[in-house]
Jmol script that loads the backbone (N, CA, C; Angstrom):
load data "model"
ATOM      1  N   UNK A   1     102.442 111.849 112.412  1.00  0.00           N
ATOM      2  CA  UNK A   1     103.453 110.816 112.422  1.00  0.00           C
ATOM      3  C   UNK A   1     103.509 110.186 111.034  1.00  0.00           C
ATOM      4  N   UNK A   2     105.016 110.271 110.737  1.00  0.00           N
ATOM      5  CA  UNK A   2     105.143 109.552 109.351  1.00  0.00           C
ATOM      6  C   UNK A   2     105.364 107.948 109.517  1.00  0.00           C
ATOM      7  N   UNK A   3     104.134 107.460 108.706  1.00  0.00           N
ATOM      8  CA  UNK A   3     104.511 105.642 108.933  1.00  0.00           C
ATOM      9  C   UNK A   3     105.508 105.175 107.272  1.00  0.00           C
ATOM     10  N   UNK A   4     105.887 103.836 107.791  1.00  0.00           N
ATOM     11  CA  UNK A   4     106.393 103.620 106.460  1.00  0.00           C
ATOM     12  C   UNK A   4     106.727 102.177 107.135  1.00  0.00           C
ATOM     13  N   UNK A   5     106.591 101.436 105.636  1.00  0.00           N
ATOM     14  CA  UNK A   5     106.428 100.082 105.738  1.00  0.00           C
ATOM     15  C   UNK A   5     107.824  99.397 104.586  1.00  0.00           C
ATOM     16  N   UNK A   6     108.199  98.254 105.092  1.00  0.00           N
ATOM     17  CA  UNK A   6     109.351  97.671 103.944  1.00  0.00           C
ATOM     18  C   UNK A   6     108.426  96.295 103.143  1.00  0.00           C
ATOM     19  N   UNK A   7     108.037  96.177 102.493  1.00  0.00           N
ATOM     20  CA  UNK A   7     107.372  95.096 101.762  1.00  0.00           C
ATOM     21  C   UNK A   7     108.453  94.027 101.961  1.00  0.00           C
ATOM     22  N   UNK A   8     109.918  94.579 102.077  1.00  0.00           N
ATOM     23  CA  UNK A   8     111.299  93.402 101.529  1.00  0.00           C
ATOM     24  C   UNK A   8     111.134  92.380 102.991  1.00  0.00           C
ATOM     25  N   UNK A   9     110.855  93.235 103.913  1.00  0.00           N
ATOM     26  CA  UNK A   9     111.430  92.866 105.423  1.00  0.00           C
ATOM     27  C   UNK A   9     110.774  91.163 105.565  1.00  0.00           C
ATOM     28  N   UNK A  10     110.967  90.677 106.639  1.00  0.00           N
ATOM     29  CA  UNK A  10     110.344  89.039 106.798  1.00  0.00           C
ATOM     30  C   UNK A  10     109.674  89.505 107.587  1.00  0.00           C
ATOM     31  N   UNK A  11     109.374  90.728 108.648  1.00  0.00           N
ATOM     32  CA  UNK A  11     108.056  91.012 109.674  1.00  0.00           C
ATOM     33  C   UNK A  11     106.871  91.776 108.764  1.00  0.00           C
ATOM     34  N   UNK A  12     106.152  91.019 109.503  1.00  0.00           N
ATOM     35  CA  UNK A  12     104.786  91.100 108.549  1.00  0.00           C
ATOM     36  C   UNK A  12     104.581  92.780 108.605  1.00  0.00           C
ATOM     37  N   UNK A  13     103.999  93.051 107.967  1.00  0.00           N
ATOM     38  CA  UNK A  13     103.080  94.393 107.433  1.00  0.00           C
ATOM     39  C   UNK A  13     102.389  95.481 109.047  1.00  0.00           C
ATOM     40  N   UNK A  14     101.590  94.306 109.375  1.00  0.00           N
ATOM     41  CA  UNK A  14     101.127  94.629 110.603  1.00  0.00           C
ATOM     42  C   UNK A  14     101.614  94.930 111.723  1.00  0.00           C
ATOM     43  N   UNK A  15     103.196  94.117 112.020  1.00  0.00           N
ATOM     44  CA  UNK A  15     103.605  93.842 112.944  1.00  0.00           C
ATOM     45  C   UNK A  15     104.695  95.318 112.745  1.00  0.00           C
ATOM     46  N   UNK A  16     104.894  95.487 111.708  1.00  0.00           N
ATOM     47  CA  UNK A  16     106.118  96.926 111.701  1.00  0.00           C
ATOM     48  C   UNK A  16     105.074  98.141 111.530  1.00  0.00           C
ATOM     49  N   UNK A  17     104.199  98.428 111.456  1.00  0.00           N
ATOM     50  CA  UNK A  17     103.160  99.521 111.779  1.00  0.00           C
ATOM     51  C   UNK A  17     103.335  99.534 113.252  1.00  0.00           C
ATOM     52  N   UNK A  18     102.876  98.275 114.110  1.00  0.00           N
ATOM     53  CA  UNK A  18     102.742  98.536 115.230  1.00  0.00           C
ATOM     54  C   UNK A  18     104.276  99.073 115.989  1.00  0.00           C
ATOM     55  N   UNK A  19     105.020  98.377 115.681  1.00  0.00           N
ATOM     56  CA  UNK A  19     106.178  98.994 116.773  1.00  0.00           C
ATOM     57  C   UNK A  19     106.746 100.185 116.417  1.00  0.00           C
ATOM     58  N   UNK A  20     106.337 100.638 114.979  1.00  0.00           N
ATOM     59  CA  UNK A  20     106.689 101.773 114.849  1.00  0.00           C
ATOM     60  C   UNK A  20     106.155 102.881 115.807  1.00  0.00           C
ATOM     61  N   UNK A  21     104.447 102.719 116.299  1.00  0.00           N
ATOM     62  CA  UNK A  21     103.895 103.559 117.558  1.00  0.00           C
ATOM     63  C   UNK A  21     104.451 102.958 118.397  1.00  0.00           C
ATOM     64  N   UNK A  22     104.723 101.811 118.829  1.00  0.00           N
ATOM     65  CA  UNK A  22     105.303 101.615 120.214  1.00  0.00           C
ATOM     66  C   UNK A  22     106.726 102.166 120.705  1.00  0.00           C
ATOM     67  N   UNK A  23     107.659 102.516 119.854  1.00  0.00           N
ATOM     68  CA  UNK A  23     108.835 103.565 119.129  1.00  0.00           C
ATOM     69  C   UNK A  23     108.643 104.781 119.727  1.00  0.00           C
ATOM     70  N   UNK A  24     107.369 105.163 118.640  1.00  0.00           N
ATOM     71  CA  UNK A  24     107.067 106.803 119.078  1.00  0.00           C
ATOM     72  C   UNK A  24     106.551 106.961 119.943  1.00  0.00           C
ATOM     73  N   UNK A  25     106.175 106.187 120.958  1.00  0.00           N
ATOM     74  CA  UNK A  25     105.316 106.079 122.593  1.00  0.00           C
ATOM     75  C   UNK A  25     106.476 106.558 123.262  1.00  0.00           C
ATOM     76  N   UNK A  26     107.603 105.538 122.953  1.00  0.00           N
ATOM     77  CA  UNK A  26     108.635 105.195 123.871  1.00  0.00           C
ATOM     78  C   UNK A  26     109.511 106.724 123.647  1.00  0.00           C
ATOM     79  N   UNK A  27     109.725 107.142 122.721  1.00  0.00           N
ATOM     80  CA  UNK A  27     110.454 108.246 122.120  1.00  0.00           C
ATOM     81  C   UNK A  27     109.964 109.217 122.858  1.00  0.00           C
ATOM     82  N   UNK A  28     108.833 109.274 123.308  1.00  0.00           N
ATOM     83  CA  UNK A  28     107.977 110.706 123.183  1.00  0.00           C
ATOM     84  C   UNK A  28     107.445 111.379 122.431  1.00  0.00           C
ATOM     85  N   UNK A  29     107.237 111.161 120.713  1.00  0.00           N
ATOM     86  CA  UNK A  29     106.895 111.677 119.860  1.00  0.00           C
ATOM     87  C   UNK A  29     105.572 111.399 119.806  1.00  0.00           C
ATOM     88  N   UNK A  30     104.645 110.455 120.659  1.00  0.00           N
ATOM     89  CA  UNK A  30     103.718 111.028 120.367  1.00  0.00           C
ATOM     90  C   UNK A  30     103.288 110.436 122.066  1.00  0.00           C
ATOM     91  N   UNK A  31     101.666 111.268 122.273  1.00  0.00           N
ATOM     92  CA  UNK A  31     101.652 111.201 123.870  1.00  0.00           C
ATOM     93  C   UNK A  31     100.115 111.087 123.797  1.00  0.00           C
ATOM     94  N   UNK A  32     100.097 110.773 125.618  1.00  0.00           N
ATOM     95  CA  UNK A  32      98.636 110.400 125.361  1.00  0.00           C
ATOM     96  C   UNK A  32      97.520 111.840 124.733  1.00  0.00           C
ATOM     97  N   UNK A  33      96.378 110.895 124.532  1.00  0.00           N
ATOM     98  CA  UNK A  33      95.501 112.248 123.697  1.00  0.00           C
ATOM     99  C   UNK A  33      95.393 112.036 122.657  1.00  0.00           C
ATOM    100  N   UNK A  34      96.651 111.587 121.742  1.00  0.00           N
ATOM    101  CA  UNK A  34      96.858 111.856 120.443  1.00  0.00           C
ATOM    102  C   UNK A  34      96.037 110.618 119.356  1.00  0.00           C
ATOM    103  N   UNK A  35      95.996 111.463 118.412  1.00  0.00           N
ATOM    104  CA  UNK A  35      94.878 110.741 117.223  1.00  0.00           C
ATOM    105  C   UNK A  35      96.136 110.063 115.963  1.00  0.00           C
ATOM    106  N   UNK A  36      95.908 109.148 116.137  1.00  0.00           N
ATOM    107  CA  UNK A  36      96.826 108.215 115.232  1.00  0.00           C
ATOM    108  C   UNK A  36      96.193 108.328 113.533  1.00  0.00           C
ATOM    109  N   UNK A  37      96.411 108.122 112.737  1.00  0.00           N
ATOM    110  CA  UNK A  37      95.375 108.391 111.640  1.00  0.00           C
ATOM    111  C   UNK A  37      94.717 106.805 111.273  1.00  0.00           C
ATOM    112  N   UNK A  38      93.219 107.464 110.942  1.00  0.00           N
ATOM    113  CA  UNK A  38      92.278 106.026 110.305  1.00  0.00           C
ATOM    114  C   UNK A  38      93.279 105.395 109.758  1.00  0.00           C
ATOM    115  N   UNK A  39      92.096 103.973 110.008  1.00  0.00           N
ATOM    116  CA  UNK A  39      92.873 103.192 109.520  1.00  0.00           C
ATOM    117  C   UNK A  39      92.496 103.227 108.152  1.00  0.00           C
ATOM    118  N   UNK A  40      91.395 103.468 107.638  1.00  0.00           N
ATOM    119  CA  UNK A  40      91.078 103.998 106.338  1.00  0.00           C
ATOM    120  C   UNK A  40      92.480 104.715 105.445  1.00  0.00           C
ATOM    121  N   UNK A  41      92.362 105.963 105.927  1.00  0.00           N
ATOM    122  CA  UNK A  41      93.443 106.977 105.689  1.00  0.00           C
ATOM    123  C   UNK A  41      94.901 105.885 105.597  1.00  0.00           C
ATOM    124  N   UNK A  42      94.841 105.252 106.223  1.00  0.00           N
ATOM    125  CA  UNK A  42      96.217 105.153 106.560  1.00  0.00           C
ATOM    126  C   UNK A  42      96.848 104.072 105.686  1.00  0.00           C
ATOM    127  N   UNK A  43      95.725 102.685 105.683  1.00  0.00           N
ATOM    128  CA  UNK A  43      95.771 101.990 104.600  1.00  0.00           C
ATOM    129  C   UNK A  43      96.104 102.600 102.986  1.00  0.00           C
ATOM    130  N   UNK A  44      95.062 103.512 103.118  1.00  0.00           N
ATOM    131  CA  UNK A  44      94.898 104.064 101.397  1.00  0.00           C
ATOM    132  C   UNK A  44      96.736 104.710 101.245  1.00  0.00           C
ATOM    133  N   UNK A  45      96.979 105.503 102.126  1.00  0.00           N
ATOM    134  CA  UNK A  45      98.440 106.479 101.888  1.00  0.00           C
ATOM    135  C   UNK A  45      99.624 104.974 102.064  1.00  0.00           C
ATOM    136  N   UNK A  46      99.390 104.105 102.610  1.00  0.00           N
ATOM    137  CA  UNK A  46     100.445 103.140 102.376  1.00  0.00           C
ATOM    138  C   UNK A  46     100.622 101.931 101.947  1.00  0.00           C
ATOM    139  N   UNK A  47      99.327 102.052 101.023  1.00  0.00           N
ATOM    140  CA  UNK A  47      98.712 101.006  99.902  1.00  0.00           C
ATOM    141  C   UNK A  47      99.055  99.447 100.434  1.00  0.00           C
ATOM    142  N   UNK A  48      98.066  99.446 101.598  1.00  0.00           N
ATOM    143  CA  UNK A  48      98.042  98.365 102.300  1.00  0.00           C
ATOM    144  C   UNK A  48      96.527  97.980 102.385  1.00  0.00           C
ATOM    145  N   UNK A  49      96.389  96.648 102.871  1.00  0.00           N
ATOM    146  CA  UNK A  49      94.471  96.687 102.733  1.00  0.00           C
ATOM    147  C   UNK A  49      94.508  96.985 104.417  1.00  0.00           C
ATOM    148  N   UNK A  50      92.818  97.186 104.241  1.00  0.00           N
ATOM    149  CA  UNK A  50      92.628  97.899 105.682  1.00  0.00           C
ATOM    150  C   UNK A  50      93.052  97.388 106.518  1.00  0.00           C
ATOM    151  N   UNK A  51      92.542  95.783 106.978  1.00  0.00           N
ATOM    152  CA  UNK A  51      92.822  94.767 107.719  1.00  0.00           C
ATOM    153  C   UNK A  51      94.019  94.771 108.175  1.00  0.00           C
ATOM    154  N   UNK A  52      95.191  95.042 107.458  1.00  0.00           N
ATOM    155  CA  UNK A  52      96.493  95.350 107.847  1.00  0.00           C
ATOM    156  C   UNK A  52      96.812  96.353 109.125  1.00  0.00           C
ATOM    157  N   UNK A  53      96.288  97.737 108.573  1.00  0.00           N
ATOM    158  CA  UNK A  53      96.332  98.319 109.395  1.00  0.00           C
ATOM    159  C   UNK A  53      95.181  98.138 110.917  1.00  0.00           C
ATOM    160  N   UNK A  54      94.149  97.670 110.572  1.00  0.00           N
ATOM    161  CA  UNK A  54      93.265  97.036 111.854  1.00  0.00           C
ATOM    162  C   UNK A  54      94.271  95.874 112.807  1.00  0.00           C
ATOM    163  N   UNK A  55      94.718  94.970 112.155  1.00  0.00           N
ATOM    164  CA  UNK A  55      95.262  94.150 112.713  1.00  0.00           C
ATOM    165  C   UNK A  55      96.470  94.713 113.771  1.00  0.00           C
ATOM    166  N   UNK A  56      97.556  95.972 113.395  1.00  0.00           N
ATOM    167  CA  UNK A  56      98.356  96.767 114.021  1.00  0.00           C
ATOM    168  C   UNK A  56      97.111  97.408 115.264  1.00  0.00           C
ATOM    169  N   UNK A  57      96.404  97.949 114.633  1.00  0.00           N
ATOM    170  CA  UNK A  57      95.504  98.805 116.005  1.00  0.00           C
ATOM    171  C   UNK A  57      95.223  97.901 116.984  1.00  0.00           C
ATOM    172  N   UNK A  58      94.518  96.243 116.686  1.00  0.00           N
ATOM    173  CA  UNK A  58      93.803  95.750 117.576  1.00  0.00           C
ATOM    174  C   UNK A  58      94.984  95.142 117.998  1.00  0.00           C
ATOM    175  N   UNK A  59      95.888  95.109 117.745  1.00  0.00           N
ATOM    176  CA  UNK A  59      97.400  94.548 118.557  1.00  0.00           C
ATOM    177  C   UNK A  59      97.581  95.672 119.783  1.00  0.00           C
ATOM    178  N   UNK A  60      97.353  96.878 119.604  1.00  0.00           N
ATOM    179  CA  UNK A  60      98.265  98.246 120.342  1.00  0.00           C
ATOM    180  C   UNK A  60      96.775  98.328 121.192  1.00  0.00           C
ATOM    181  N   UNK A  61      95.646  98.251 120.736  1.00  0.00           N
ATOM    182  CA  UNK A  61      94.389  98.092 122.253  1.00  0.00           C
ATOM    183  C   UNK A  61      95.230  97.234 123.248  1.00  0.00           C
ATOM    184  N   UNK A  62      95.153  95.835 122.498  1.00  0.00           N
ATOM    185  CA  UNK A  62      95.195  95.186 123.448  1.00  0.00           C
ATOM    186  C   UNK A  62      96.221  94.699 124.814  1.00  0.00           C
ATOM    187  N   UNK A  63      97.315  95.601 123.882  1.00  0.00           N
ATOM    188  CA  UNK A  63      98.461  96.590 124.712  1.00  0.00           C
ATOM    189  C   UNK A  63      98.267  97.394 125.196  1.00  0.00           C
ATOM    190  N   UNK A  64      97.074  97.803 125.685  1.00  0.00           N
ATOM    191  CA  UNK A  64      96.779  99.110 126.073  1.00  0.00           C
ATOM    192  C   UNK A  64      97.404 100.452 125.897  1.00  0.00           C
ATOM    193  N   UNK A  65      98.277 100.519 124.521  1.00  0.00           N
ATOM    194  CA  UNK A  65      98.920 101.422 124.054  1.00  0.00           C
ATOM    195  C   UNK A  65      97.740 102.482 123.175  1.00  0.00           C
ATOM    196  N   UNK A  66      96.667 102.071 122.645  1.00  0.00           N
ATOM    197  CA  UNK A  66      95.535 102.948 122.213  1.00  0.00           C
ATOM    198  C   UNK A  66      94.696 102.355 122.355  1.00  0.00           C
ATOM    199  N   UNK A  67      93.392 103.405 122.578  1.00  0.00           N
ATOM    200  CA  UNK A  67      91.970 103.296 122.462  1.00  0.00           C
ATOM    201  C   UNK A  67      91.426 103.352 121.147  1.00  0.00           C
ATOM    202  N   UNK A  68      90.373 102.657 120.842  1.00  0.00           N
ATOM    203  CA  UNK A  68      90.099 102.127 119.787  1.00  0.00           C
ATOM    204  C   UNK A  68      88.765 102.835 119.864  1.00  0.00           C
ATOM    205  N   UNK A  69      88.121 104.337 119.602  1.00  0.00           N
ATOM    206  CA  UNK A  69      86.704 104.507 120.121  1.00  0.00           C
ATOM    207  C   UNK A  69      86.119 104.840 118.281  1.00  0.00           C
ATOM    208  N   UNK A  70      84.865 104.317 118.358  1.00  0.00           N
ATOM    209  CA  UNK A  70      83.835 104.601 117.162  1.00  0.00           C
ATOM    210  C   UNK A  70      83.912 106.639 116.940  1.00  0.00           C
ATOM    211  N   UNK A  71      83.814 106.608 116.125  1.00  0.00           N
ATOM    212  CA  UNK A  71      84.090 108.195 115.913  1.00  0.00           C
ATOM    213  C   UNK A  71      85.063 109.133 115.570  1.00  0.00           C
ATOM    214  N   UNK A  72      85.779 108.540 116.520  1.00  0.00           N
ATOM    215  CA  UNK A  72      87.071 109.337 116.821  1.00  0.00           C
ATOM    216  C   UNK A  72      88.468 107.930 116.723  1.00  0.00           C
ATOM    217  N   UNK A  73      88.423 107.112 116.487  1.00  0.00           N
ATOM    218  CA  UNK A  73      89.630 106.442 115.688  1.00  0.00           C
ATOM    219  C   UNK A  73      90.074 106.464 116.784  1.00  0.00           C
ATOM    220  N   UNK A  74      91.653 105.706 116.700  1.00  0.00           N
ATOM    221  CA  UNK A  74      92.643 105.360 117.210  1.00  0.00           C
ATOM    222  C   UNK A  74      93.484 106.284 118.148  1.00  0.00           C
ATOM    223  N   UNK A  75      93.415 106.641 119.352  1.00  0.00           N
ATOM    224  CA  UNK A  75      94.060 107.664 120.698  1.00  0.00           C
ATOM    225  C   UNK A  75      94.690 106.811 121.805  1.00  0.00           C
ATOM    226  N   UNK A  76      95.678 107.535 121.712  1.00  0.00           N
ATOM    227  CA  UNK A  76      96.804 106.892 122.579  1.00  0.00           C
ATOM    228  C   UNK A  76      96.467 107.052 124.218  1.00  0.00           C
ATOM    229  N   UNK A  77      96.259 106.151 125.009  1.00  0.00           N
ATOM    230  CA  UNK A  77      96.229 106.171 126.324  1.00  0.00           C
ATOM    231  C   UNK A  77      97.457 106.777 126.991  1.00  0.00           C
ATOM    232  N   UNK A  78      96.599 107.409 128.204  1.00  0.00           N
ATOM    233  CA  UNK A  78      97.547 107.954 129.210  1.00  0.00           C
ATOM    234  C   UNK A  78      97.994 106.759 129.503  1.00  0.00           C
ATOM    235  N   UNK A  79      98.300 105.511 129.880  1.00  0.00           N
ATOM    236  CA  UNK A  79      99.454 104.181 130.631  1.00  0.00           C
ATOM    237  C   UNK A  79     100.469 104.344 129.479  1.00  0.00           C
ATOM    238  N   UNK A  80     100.031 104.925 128.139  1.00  0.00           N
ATOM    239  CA  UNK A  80     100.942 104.555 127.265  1.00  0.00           C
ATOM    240  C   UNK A  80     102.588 105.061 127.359  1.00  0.00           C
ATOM    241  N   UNK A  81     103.092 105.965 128.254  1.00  0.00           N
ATOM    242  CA  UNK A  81     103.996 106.931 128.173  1.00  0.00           C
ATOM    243  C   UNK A  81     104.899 106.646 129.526  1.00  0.00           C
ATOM    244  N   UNK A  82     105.701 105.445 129.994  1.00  0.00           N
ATOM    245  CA  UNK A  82     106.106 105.254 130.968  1.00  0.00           C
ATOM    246  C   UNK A  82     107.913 106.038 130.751  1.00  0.00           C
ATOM    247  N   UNK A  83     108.341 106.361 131.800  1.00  0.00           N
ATOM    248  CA  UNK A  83     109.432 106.895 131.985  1.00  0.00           C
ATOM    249  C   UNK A  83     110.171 105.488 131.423  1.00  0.00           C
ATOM    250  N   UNK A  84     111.274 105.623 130.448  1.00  0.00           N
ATOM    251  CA  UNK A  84     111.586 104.943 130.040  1.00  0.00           C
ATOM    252  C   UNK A  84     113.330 104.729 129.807  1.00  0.00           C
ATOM    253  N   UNK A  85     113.580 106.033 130.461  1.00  0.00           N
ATOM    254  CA  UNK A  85     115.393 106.592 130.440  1.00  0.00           C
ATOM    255  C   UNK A  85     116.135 105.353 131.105  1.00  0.00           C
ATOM    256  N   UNK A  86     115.674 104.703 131.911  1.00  0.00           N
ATOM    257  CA  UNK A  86     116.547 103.925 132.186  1.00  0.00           C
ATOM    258  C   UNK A  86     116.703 102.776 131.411  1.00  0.00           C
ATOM    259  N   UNK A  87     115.438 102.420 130.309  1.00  0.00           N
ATOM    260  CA  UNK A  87     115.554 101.366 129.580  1.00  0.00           C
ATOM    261  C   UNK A  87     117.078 102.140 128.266  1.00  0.00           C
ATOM    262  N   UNK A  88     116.154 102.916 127.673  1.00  0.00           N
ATOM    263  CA  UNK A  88     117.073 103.780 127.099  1.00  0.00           C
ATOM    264  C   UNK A  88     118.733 103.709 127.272  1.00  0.00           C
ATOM    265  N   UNK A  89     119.117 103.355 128.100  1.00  0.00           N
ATOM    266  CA  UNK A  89     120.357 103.727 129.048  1.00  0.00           C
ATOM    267  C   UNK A  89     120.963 102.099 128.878  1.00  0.00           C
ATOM    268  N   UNK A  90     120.347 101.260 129.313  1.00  0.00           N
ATOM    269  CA  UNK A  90     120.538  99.903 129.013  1.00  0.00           C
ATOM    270  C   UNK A  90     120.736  99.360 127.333  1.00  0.00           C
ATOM    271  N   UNK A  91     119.565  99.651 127.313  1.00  0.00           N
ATOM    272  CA  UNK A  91     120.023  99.453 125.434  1.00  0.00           C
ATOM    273  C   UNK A  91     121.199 100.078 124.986  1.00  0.00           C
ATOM    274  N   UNK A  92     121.150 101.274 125.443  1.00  0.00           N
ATOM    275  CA  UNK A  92     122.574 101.598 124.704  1.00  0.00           C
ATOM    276  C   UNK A  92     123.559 101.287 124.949  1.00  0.00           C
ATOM    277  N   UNK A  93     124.015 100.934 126.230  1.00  0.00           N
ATOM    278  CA  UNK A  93     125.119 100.144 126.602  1.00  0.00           C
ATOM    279  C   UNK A  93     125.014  98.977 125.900  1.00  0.00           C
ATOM    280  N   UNK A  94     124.209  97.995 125.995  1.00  0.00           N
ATOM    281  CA  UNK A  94     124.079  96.633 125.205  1.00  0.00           C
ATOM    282  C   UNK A  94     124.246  96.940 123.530  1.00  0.00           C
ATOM    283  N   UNK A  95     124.082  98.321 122.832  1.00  0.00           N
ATOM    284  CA  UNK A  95     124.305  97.650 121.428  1.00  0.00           C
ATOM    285  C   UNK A  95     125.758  98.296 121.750  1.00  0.00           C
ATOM    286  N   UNK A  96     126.209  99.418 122.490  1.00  0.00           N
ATOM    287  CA  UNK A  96     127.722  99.671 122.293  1.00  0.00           C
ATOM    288  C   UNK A  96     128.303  98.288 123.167  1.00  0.00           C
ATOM    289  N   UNK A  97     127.979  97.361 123.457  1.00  0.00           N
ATOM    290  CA  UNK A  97     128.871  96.094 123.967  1.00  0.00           C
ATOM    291  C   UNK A  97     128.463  95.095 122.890  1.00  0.00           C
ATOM    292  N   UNK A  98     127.705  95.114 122.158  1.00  0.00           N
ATOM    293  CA  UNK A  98     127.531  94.112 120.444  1.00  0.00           C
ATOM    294  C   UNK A  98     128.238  95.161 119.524  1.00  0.00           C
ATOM    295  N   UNK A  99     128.544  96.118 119.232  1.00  0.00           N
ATOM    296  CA  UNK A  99     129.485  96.701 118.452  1.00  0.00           C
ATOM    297  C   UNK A  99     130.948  96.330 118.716  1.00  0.00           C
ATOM    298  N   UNK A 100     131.445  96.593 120.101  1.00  0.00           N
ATOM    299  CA  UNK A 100     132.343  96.647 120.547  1.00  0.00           C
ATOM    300  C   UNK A 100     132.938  94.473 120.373  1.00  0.00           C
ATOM    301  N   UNK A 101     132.013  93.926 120.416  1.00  0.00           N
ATOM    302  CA  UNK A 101     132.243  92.445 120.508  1.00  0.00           C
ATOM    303  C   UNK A 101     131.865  91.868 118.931  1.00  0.00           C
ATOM    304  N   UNK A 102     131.717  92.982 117.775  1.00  0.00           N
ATOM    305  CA  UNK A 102     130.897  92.468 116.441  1.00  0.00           C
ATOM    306  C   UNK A 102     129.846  91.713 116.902  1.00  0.00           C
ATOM    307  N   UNK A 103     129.042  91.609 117.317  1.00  0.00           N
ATOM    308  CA  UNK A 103     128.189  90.625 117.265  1.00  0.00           C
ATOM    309  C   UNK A 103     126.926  90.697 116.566  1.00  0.00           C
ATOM    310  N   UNK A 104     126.187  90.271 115.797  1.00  0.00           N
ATOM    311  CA  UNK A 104     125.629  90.766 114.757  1.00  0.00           C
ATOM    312  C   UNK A 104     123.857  90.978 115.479  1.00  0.00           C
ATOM    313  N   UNK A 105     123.184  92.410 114.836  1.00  0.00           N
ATOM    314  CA  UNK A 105     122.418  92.711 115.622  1.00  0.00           C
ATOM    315  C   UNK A 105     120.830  91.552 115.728  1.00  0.00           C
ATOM    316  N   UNK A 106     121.020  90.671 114.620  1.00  0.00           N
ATOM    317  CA  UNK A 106     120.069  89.661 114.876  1.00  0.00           C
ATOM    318  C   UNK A 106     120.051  88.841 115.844  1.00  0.00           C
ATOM    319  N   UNK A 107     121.615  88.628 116.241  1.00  0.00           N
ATOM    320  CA  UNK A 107     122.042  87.507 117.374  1.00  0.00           C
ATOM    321  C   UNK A 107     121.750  88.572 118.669  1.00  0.00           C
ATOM    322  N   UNK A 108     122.090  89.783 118.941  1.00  0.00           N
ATOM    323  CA  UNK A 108     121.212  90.693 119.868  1.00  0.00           C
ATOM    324  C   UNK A 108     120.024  90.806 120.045  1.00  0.00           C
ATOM    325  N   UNK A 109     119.456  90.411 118.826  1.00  0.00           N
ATOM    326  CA  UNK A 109     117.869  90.699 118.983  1.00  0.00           C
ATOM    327  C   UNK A 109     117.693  89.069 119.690  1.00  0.00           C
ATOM    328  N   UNK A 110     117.809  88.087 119.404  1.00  0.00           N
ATOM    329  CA  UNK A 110     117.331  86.885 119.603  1.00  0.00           C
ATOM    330  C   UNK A 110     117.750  86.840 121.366  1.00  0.00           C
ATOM    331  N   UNK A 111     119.055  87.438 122.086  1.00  0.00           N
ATOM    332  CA  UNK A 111     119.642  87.069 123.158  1.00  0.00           C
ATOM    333  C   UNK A 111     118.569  87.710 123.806  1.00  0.00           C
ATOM    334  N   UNK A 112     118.044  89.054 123.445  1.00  0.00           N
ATOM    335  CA  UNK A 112     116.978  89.949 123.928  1.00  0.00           C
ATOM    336  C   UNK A 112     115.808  89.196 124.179  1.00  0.00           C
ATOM    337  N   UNK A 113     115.346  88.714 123.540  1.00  0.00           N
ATOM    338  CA  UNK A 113     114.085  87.926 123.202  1.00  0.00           C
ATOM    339  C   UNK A 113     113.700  86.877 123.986  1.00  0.00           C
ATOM    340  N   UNK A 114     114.981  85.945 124.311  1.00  0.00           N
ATOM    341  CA  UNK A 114     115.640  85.288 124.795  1.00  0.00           C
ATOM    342  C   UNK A 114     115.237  85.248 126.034  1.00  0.00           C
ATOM    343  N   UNK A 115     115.746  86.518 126.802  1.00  0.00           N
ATOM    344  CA  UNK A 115     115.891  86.914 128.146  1.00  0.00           C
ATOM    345  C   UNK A 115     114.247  87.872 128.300  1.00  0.00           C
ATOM    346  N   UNK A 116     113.357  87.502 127.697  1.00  0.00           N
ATOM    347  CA  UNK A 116     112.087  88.335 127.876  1.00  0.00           C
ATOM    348  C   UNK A 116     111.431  87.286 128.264  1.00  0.00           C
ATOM    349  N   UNK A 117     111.731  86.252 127.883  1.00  0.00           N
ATOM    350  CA  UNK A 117     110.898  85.159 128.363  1.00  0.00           C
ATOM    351  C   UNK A 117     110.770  84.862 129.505  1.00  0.00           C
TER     352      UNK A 117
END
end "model"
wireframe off; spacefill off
backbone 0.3
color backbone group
């Protein structure tokens, strides 16, 4: 999995690592089993300090989106991979009804956010 980070963005460092796996959970691109790379590794290739990338992992444990084991690094749990087509299906109707109404996708994100509460 290719990560990549925006230094420009206002979400922190940590916080766009993580949803980028929560993305590829949701996508299917990556499934349980799978070995995420050190956070070592991963820091060094995206010239971030480690902590950065720790801080993303111990976010996605505690989501029970990965296991965190000594040895063997960062593996994605089997809970991690829920059928998700119908969310899929919803979102897309909702950004083709904010296209269709201009509505700008920050004011979507916030109505979203909004309604999670």
């Amino acid at each position: 999995m290719l990560f990549r980070i925006d230094p420009t963005s206002d979400d922190p460092l940590y916080t766009q690592l993580a949803a980028q796996v929560r993305t590829a959970v949701a996508h299917g691109d990556l499934h349980a089993g799978e070995r995420l790379p050190s956070a070592r590794d991963l820091a060094t290739s995206l010239e971030v300090n480690l902590h950065t990338v720790l801080h993303a992992y111990q976010e996605l444990r505690d989501e029970g989106l990965i296991e965190l084991r000594r040895g063997r690094g960062a593996v994605v749990t089997g809970h991690a991979a829920p059928d998700l087509t119908d969310l899929h299906t919803a979102v897309e109707a909702l950004a083709a009804t904010a296209r269709r109404l201009h509505v700008a996708p920050a004011t979507v994100t916030a109505l979203v956010q909004e309604a999670l509460r």
